[in-house]
N, CA, C and O atoms as a Maestro MAE file, in Angstrom:
{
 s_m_m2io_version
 :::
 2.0.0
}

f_m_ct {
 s_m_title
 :::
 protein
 m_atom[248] {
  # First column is atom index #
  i_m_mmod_type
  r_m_x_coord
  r_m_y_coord
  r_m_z_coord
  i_m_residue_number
  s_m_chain_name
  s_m_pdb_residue_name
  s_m_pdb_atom_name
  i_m_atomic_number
  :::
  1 25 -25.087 3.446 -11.658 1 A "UNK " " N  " 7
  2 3 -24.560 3.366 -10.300 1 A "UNK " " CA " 6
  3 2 -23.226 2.634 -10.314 1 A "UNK " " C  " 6
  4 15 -22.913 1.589 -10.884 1 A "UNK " " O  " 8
  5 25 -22.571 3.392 -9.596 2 A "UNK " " N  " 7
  6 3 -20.706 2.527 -9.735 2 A "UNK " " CA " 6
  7 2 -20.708 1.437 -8.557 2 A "UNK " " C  " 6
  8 15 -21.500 1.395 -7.615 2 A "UNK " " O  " 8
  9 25 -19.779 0.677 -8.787 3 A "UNK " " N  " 7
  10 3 -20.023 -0.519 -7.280 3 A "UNK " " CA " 6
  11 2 -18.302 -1.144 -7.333 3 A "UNK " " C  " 6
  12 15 -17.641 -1.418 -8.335 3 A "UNK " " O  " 8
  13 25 -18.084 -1.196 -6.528 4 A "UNK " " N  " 7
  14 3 -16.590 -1.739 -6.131 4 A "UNK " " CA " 6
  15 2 -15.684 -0.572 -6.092 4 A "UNK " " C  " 6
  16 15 -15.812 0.406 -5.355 4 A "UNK " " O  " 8
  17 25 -14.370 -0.865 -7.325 5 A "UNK " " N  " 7
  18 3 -13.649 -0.176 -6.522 5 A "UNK " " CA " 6
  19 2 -13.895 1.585 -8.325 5 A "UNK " " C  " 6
  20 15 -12.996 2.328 -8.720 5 A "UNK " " O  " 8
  21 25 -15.199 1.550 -8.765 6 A "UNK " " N  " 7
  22 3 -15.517 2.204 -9.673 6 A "UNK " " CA " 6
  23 2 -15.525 3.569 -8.753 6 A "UNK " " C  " 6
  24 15 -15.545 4.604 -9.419 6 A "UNK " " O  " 8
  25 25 -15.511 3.756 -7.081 7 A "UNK " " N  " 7
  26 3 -16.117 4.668 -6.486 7 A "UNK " " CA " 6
  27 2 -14.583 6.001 -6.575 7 A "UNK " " C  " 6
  28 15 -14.563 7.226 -6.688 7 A "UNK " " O  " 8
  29 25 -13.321 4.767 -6.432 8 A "UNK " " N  " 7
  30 3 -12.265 5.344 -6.484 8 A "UNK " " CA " 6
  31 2 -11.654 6.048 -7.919 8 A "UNK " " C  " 6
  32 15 -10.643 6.748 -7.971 8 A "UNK " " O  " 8
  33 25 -12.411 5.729 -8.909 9 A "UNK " " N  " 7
  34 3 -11.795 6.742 -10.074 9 A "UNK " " CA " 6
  35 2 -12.877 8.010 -9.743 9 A "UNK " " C  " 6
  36 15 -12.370 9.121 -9.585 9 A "UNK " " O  " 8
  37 25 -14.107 7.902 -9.651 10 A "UNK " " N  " 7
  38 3 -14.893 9.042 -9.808 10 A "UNK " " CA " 6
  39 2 -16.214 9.450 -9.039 10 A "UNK " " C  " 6
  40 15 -17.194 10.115 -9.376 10 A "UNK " " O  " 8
  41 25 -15.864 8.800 -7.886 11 A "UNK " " N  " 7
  42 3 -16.318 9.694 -6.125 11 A "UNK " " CA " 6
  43 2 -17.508 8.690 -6.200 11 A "UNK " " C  " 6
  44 15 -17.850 7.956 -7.127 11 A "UNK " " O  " 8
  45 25 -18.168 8.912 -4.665 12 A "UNK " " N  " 7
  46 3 -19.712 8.280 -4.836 12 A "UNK " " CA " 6
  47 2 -20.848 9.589 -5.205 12 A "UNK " " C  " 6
  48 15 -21.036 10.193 -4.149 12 A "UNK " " O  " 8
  49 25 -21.380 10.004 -5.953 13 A "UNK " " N  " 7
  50 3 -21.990 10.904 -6.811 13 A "UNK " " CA " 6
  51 2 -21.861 12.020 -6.114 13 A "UNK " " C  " 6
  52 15 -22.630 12.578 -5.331 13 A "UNK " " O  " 8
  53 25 -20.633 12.323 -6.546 14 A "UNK " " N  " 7
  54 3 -19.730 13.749 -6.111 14 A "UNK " " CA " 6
  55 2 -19.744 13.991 -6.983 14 A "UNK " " C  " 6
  56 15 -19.519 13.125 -7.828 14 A "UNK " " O  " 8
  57 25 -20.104 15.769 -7.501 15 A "UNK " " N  " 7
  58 3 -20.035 16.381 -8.653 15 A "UNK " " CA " 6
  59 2 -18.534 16.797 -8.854 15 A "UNK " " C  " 6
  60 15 -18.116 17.119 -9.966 15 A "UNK " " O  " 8
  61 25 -17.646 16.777 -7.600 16 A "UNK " " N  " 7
  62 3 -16.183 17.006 -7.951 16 A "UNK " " CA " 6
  63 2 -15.229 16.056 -7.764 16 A "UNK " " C  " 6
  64 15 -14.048 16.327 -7.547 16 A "UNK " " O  " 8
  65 25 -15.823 14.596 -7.859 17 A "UNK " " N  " 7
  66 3 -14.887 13.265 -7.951 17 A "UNK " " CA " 6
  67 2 -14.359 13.347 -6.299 17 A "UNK " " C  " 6
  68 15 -15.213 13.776 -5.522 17 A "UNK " " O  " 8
  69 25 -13.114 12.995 -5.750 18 A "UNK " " N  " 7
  70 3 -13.132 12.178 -4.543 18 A "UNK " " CA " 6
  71 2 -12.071 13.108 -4.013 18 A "UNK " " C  " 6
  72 15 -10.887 12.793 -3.897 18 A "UNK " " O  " 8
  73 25 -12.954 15.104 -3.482 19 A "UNK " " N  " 7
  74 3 -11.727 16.009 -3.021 19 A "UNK " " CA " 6
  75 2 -12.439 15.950 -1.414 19 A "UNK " " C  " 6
  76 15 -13.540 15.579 -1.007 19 A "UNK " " O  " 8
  77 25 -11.351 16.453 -0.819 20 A "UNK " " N  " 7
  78 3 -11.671 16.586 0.646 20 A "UNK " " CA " 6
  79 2 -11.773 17.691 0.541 20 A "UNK " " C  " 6
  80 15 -10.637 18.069 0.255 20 A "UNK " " O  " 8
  81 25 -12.644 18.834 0.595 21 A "UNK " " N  " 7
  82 3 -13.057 20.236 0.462 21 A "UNK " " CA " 6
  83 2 -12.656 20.097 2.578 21 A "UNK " " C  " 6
  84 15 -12.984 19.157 3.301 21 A "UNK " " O  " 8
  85 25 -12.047 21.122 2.916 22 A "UNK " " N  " 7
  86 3 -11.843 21.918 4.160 22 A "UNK " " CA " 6
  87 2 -11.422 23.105 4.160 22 A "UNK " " C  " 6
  88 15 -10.523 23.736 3.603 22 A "UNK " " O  " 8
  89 25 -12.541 23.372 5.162 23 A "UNK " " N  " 7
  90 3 -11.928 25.146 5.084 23 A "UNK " " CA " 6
  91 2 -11.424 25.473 6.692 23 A "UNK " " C  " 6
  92 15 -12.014 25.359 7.767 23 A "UNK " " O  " 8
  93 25 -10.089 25.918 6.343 24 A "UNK " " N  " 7
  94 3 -9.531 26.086 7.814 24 A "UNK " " CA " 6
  95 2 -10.132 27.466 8.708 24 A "UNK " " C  " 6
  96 15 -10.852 28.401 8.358 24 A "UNK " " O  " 8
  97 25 -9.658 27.214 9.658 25 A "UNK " " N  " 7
  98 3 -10.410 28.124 10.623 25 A "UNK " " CA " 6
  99 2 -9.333 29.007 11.224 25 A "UNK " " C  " 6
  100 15 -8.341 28.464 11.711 25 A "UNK " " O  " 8
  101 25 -9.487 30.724 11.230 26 A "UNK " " N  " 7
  102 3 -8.373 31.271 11.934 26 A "UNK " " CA " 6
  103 2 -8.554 30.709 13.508 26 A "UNK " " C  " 6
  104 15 -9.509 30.288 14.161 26 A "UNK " " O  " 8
  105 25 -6.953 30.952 13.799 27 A "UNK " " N  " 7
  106 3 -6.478 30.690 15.253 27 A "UNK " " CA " 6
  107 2 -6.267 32.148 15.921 27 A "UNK " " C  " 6
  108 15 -6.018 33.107 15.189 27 A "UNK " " O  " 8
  109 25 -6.407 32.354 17.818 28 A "UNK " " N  " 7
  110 3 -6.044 33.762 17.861 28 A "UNK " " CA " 6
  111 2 -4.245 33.413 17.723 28 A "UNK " " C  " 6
  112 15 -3.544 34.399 17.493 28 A "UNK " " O  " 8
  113 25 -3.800 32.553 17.811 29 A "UNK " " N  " 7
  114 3 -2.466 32.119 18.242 29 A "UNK " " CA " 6
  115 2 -1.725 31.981 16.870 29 A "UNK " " C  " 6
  116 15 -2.317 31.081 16.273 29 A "UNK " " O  " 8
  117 25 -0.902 32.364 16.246 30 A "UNK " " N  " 7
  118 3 -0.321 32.521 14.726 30 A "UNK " " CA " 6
  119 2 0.263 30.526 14.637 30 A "UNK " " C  " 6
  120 15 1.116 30.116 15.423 30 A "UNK " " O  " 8
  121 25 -0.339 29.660 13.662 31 A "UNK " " N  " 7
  122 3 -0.152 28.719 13.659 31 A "UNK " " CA " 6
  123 2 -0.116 28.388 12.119 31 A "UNK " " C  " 6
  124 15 -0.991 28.499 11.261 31 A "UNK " " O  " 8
  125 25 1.643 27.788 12.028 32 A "UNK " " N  " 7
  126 3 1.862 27.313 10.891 32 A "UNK " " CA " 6
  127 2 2.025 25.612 10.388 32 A "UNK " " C  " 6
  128 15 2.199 24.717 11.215 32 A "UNK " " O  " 8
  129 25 1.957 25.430 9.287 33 A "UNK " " N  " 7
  130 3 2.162 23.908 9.268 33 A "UNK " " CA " 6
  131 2 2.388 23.033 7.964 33 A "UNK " " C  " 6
  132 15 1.754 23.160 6.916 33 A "UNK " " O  " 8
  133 25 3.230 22.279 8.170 34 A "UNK " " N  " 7
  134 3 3.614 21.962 6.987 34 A "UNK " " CA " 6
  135 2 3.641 20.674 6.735 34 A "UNK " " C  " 6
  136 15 4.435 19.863 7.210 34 A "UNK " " O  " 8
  137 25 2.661 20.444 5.888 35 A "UNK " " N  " 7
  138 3 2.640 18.213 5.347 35 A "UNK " " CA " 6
  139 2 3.458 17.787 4.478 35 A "UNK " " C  " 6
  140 15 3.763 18.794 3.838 35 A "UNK " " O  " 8
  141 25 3.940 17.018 4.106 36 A "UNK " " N  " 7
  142 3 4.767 16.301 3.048 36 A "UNK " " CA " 6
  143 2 4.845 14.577 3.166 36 A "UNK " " C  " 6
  144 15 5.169 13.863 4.115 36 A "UNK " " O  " 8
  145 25 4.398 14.239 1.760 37 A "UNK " " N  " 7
  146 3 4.367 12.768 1.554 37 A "UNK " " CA " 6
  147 2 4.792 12.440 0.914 37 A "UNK " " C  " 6
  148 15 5.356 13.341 0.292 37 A "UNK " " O  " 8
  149 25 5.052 11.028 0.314 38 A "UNK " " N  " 7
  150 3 6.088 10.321 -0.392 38 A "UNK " " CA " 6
  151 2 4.897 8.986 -0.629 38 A "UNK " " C  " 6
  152 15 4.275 8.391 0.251 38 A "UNK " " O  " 8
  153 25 4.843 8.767 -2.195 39 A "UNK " " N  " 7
  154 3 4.450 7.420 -2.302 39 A "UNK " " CA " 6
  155 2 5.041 6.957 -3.694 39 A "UNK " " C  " 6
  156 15 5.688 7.690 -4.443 39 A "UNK " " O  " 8
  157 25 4.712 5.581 -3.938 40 A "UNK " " N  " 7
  158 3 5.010 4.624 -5.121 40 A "UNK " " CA " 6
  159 2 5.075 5.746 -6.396 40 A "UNK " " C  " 6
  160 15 4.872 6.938 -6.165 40 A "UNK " " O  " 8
  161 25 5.309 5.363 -7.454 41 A "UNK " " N  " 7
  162 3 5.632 5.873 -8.650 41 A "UNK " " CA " 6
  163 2 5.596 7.681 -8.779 41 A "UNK " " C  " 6
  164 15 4.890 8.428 -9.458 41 A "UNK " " O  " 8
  165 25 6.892 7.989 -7.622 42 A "UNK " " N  " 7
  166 3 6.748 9.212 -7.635 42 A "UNK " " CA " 6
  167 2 6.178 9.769 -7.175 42 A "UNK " " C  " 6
  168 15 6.881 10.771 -7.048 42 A "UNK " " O  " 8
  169 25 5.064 10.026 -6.617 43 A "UNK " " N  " 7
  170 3 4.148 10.882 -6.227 43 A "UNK " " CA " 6
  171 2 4.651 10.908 -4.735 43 A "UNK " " C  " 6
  172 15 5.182 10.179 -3.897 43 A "UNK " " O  " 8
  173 25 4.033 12.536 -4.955 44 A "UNK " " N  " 7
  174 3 4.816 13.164 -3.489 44 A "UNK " " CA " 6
  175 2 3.726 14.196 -3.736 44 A "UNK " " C  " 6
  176 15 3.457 14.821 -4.762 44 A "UNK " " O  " 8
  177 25 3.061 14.214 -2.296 45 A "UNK " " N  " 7
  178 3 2.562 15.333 -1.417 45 A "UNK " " CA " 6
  179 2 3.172 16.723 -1.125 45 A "UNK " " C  " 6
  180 15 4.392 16.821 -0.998 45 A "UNK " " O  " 8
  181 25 2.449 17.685 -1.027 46 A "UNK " " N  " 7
  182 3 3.096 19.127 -0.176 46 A "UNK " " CA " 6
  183 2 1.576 19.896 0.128 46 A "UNK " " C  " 6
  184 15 0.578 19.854 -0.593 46 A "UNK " " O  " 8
  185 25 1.726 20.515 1.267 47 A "UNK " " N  " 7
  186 3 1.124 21.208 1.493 47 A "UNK " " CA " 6
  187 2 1.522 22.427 3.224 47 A "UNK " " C  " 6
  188 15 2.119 22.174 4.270 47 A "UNK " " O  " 8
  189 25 1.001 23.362 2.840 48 A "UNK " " N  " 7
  190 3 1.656 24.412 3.883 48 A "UNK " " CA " 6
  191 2 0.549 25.216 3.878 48 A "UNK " " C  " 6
  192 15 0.002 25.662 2.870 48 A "UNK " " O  " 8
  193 25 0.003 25.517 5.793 49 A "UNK " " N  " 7
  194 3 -1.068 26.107 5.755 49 A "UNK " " CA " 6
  195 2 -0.589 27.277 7.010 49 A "UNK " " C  " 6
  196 15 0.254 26.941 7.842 49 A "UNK " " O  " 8
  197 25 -1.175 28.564 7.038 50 A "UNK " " N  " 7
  198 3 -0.754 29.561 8.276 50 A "UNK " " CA " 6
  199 2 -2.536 30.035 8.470 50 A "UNK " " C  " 6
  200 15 -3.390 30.365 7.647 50 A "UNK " " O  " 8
  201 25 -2.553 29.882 9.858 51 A "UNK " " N  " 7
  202 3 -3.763 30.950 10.074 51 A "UNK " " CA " 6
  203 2 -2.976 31.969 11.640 51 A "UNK " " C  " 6
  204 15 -1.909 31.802 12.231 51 A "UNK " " O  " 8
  205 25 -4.011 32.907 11.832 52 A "UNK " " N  " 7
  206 3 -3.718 33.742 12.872 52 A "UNK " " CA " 6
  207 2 -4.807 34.554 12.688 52 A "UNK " " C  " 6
  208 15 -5.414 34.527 11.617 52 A "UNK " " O  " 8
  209 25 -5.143 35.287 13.607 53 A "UNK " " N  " 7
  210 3 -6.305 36.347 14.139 53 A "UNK " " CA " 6
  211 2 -5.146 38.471 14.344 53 A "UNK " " C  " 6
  212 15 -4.237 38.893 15.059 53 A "UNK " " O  " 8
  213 25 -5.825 38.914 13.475 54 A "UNK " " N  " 7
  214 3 -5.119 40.378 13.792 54 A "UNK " " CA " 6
  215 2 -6.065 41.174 14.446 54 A "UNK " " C  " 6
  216 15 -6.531 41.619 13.397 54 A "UNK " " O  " 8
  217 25 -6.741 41.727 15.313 55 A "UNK " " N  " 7
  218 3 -7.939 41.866 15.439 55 A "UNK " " CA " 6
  219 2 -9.166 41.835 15.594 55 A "UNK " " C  " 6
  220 15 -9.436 41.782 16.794 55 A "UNK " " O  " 8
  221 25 -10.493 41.846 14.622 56 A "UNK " " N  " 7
  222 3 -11.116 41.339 14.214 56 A "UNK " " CA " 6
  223 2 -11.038 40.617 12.923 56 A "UNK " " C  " 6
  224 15 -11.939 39.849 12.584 56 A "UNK " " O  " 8
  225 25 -9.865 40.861 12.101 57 A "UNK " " N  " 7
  226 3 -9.356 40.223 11.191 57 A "UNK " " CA " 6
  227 2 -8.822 38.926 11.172 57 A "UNK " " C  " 6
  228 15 -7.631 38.844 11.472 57 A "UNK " " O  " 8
  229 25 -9.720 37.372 10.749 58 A "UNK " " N  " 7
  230 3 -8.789 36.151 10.937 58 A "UNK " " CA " 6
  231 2 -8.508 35.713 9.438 58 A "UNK " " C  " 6
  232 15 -9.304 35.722 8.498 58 A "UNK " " O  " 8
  233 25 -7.193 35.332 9.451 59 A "UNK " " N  " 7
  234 3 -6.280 35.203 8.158 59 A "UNK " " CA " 6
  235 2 -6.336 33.751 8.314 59 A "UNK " " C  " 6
  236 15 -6.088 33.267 9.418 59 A "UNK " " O  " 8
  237 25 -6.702 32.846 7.102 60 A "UNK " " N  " 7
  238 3 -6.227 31.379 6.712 60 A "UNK " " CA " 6
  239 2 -6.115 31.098 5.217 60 A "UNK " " C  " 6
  240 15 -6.911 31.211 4.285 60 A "UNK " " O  " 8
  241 25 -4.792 30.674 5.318 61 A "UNK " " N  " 7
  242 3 -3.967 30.615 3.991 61 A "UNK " " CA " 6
  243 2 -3.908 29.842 3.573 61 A "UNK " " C  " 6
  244 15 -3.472 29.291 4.583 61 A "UNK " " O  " 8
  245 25 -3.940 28.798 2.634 62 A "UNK " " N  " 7
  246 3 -3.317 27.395 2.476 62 A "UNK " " CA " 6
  247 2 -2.929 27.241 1.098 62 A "UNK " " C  " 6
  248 15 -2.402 26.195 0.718 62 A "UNK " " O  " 8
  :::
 }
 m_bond[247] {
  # First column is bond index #
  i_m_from
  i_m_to
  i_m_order
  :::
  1 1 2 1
  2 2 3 1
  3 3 4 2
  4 3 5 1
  5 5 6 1
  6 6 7 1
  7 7 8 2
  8 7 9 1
  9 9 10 1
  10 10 11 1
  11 11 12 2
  12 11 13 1
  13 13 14 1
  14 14 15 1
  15 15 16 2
  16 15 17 1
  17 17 18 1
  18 18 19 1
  19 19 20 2
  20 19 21 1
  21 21 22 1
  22 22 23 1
  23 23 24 2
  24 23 25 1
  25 25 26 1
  26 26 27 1
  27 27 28 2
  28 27 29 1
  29 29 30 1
  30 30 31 1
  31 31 32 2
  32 31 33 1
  33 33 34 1
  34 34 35 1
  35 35 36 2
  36 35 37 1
  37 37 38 1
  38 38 39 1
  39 39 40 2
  40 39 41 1
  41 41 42 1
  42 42 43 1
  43 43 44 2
  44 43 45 1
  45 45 46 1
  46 46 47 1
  47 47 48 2
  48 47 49 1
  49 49 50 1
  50 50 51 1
  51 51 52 2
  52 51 53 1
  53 53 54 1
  54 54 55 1
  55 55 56 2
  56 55 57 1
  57 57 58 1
  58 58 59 1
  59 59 60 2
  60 59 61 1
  61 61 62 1
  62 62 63 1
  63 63 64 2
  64 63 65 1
  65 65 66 1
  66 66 67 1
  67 67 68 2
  68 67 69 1
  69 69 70 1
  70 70 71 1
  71 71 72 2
  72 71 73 1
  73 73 74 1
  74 74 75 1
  75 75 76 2
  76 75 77 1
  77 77 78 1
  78 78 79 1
  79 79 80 2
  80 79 81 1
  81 81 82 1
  82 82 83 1
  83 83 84 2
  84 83 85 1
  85 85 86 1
  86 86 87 1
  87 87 88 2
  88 87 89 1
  89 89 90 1
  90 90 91 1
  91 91 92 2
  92 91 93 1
  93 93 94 1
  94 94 95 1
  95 95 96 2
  96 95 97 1
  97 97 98 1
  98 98 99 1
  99 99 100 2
  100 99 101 1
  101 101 102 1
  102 102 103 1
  103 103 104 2
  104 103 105 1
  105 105 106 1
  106 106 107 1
  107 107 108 2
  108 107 109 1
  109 109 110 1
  110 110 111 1
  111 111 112 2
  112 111 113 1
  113 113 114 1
  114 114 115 1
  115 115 116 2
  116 115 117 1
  117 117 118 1
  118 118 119 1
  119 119 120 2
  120 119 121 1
  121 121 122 1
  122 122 123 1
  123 123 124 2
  124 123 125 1
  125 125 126 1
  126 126 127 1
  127 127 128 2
  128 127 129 1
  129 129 130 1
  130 130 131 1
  131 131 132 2
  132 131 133 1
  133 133 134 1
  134 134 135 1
  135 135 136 2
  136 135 137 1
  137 137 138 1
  138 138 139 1
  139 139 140 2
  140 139 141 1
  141 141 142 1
  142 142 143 1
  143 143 144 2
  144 143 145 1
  145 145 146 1
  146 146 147 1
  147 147 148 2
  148 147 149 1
  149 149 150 1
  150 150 151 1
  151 151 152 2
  152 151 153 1
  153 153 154 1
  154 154 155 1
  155 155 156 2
  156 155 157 1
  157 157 158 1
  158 158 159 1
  159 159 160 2
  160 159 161 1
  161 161 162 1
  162 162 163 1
  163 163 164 2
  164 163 165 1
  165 165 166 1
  166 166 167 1
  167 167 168 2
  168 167 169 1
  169 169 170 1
  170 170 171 1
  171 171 172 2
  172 171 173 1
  173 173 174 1
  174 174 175 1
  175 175 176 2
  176 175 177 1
  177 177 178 1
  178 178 179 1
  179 179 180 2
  180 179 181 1
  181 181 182 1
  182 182 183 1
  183 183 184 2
  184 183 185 1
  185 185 186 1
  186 186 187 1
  187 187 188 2
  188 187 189 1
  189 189 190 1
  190 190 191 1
  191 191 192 2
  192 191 193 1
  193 193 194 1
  194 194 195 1
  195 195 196 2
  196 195 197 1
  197 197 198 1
  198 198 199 1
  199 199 200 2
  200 199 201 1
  201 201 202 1
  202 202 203 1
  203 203 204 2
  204 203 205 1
  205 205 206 1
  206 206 207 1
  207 207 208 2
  208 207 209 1
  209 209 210 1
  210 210 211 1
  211 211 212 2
  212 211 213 1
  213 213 214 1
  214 214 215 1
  215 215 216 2
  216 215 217 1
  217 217 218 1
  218 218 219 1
  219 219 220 2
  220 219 221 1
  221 221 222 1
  222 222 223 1
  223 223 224 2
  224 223 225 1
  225 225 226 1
  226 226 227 1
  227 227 228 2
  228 227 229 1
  229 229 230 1
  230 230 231 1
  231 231 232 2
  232 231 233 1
  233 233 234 1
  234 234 235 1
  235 235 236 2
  236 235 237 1
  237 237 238 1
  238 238 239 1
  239 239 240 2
  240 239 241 1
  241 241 242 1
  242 242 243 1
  243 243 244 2
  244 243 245 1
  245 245 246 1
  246 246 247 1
  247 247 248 2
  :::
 }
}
């Protein structure tokens, strides 16, 4: 059993360590979006997601 900060290298008994699994949801309304971060030693964020509804067809991209 991990205790302190052991939870942050390798999840609390997560078989895939510490991911935020989300699954986006189509919109009827075409909606785009775009994240970007910036931290200490380099590390930088990106992410860009589009959903929309054609029909009965709903599209989500990420």
């Amino acid at each position: 059993m991990l205790q302190g900060t052991g939870h942050v290298i390798y999840g609390p008994l997560n078989n895939h360590g510490i991911v935020n699994f989300r699954s986006l949801s189509p919109t009827t309304t075409p909606q785009s979006k775009i994240d970007l971060g910036q931290g200490n030693d380099d590390n930088f964020q990106r992410h860009a997601s589009h959903t929309r509804t054609i029909g009965d067809l709903g599209i989500a991209v990420a």
